[in-house]
C-alpha positions in Angstrom: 83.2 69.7 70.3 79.9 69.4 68.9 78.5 68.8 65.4 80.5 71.8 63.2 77.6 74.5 62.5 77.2 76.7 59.6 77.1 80.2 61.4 76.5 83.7 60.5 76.3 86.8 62.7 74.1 89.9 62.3 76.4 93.2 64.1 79.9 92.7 63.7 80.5 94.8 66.5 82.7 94.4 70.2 80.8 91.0 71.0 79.3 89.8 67.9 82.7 89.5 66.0 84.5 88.3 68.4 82.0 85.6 69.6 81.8 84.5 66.0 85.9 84.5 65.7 85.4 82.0 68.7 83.3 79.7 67.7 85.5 80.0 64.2 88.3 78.7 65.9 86.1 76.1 67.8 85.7 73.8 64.7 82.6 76.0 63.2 82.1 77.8 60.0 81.5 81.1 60.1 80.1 82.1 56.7 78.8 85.7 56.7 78.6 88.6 59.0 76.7 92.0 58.7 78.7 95.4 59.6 78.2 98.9 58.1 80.6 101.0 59.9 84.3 101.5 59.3 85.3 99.6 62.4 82.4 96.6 61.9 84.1 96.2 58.3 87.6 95.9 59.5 86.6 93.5 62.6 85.2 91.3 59.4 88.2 91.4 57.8 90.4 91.0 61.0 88.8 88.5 62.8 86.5 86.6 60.4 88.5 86.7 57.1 86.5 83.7 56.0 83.3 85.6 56.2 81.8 87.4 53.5 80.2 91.0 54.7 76.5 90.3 53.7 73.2 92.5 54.8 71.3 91.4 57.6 68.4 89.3 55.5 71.2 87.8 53.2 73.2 86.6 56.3 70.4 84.6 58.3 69.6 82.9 55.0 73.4 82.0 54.9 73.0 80.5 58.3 71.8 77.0 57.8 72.3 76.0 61.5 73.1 78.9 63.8 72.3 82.7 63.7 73.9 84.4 66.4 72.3 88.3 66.4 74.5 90.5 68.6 72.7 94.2 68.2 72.1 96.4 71.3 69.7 95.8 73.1 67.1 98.4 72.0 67.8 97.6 68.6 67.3 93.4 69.3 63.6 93.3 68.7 63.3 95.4 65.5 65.8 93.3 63.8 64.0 90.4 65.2 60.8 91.0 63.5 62.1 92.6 60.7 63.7 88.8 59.8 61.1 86.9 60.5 58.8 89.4 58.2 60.9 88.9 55.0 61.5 85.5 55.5 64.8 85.4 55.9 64.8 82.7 58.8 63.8 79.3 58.6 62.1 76.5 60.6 64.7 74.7 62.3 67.7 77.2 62.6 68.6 78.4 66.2 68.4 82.1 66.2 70.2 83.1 69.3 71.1 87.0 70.9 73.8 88.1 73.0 72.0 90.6 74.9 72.2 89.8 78.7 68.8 91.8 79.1 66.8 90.4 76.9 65.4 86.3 77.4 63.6 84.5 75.1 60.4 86.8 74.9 62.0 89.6 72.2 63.0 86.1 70.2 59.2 85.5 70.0 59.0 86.7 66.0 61.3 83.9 65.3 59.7 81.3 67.0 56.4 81.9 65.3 58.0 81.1 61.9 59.6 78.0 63.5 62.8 79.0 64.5 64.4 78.0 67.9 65.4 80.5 70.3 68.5 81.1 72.3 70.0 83.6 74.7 73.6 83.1 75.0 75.3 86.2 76.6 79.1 85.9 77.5 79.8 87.5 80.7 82.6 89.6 79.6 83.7 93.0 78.5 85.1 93.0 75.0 87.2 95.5 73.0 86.3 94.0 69.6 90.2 93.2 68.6 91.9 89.7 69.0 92.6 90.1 72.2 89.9 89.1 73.5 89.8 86.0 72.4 92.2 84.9 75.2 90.1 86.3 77.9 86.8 84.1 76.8 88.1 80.5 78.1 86.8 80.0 81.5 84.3 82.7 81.6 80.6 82.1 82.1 78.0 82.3 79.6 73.6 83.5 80.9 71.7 81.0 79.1 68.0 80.7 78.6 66.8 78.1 76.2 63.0 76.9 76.2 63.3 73.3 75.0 66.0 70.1 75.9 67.5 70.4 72.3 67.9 73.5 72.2 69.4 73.6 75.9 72.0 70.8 75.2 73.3 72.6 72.1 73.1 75.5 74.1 75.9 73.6 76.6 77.8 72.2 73.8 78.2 75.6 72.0 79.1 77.0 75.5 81.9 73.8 75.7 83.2 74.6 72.5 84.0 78.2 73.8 85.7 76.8 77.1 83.0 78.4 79.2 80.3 77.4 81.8 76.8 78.2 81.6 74.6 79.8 84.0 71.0 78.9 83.2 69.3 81.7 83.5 65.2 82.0 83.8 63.2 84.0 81.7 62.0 86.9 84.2 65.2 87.0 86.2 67.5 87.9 82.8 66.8 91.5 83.6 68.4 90.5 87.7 71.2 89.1 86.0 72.2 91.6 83.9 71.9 93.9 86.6 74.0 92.2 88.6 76.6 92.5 86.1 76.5 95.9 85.1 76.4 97.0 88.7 80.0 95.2 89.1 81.5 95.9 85.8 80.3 99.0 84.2 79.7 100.7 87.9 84.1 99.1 88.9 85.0 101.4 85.9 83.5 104.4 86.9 84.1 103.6 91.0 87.6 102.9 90.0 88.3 106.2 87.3 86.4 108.7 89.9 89.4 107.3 93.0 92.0 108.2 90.3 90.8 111.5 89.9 90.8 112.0 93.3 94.4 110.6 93.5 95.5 113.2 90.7 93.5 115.9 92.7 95.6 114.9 95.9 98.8 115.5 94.0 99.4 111.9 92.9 101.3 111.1 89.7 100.9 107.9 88.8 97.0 106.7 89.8 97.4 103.0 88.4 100.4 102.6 90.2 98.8 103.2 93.5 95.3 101.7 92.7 96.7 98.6 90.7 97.6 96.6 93.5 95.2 97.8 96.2 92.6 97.4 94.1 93.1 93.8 93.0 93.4 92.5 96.2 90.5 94.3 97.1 88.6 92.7 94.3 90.2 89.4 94.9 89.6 89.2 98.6 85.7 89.9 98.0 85.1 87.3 95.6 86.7 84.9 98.0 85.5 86.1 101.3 82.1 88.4 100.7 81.4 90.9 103.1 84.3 89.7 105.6 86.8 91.7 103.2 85.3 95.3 104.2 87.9 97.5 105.6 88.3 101.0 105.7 87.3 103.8 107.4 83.1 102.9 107.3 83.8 99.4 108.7 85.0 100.6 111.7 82.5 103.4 112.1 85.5 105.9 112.1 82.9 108.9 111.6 85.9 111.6 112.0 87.6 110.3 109.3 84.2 110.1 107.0 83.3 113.6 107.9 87.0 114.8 107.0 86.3 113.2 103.5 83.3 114.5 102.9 84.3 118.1 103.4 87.3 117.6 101.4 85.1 116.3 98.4 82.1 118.9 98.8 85.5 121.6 98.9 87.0 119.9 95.8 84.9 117.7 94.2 81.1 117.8 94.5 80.1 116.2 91.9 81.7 112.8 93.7 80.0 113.2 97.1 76.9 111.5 96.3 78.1 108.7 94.8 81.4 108.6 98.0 77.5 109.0 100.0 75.6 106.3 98.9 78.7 103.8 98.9 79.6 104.4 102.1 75.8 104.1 103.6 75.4 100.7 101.5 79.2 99.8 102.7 77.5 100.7 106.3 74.4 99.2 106.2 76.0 95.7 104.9 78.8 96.0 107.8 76.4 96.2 110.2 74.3 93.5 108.7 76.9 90.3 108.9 78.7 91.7 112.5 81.2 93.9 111.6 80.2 96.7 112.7 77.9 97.3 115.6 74.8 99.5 115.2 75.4 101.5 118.4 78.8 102.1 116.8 77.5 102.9 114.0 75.3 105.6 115.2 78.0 108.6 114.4 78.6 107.6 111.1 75.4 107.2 109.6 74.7 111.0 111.3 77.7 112.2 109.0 76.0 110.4 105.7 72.5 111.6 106.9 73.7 114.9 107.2 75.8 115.0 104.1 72.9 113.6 101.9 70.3 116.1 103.4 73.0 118.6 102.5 73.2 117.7 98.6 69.6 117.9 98.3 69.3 121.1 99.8 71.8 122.6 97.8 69.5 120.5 94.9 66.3 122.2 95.5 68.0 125.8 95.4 69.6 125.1 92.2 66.1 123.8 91.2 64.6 127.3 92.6 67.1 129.6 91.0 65.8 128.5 87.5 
């Protein structure tokens, strides 16, 4: 573990409390957190019952060592500038975020008074209660750090957390959040639109049929990459695509350009690494072609008709 650090955290929300509980229960003391709300209040009292619930200004001041500021990302570099212009921070503490967007640059009101800045984002979706305390040992943490001290506390915070980190540069943070929301936040809605369809086919119980397709799906890409495409598109079974996309423009419309665009990506990386030829191909990227010119002609009439 390294040296025990007097922390407080501004935005007791999902990440922010939770983070803090963590490094709580690494050996650090947390001493003050900020939260307004009904539900930042009770994650105070829940998860940091050692903390006292202290405005923004009044917490970094409690912070002798480590300020860990976990606001959305919009709000990041008002709050920022608004400590550094009432003094509330002080030469010498580490003022890190946990926005996965943002590097070092929004920190840059903090470094001018002397403070040192740190991104630490935990590559994880959080619920804000207990349980996700369980789910943060092994994960990995995007870290940017500017100097050697900074970047070895940096590790040894990350340690302390039973993570890795993944040192991230300053102009690819905005890459490497993208990267994660396109897999996480995009799975959710990828994976609630196929049970919708499910229920729309008749099906009772969705999470029953998707739960264990899905995870070995899931599973299988992480291990194997593009060699664990299957399905219709690999094979350049046009028929079948063109059966689907009737059904969905008959049933569900509002899915068809996003069924579209998946299938045409699903396609084009196929085709890429071998798996499907491009004379194969040919057919099922008419059926996509056609289906997309279709939506935006029905697009432009809408557009018309007001």
């Amino acid at each position: 573990m390294s040296a025990e650090l007097t922390v407080g955290v501004i935005g007791a929300g999902r990440v922010g409390a939770v983070l803090a509980a963590a490094l709580e229960a690494a050996g650090h003391h947390v001493v003050a957190a900020s939260g307004v709300s009904a539900a930042a209040k009770h994650r105070i009292r829940t998860l940091l019952p050692g903390a006292v619930n202290l405005p923004a200004d009044e917490v970094a001041r409690a912070a002798a060592d480590l300020l860990v500021i976990a606001v959305p990302d919009d709000a990041l570099a008002g709050v920022v500038t608004g400590l550094a212009a009432t003094g509330a921070l002080r030469p010498g503490q580490v003022v890190a975020h946990t926005s996965g967007a943002h590097g070092l640059a929004v920190l840059a009101p903090a470094a001018a008074v002397g403070a040192r800045p740190l991104a630490l984002h935990p590559a994880m979706t959080f619920t804000g209660t207990p349980a996700d305390l369980g789910r943060l040992p092994g994960i990995s943490y995007g870290v940017t750090a500017a100097d050697s001290g900074v970047r070895e506390l940096a590790a040894a915070l990350v340690a302390d957390l039973g993570g890795s980190p993944e040192w991230i540069a300053e102009d690819r943070r905005a890459l490497y959040h993208a990267g994660l929301a396109h897999g996480a936040n995009h799975l959710v809605t990828l994976v609630n639109e196929a049970a919708d369809r499910l229920r729309d086919a008749g099906v009772l119980s969705p999470d029953k049929v998707l739960g264990p397709l899905l995870t070995a799906a899931l599973e299988n890409a992480l291990k194997m990459g593009d060699a664990a495409i299957t399905g219709p598109v690999s094979r350049g079974d046009a028929g079948t695509v063109a059966r689907h996309v009737r059904e969905l423009e008959r049933t569900a419309p509002d899915s068809l350009p996003a069924y579209v665009a998946l299938a045409r990506r699903t396609a084009d990386r196929a085709i890429a690494t071998g798996r499907l030829r491009a004379t194969d191909a040919e057919p099922l990227l008419g059926v996509l072609a056609d289906s997309t010119a279709a939506d935006a002609g029905h697009v432009g009439l809408g557009e018309a008709a007001k």
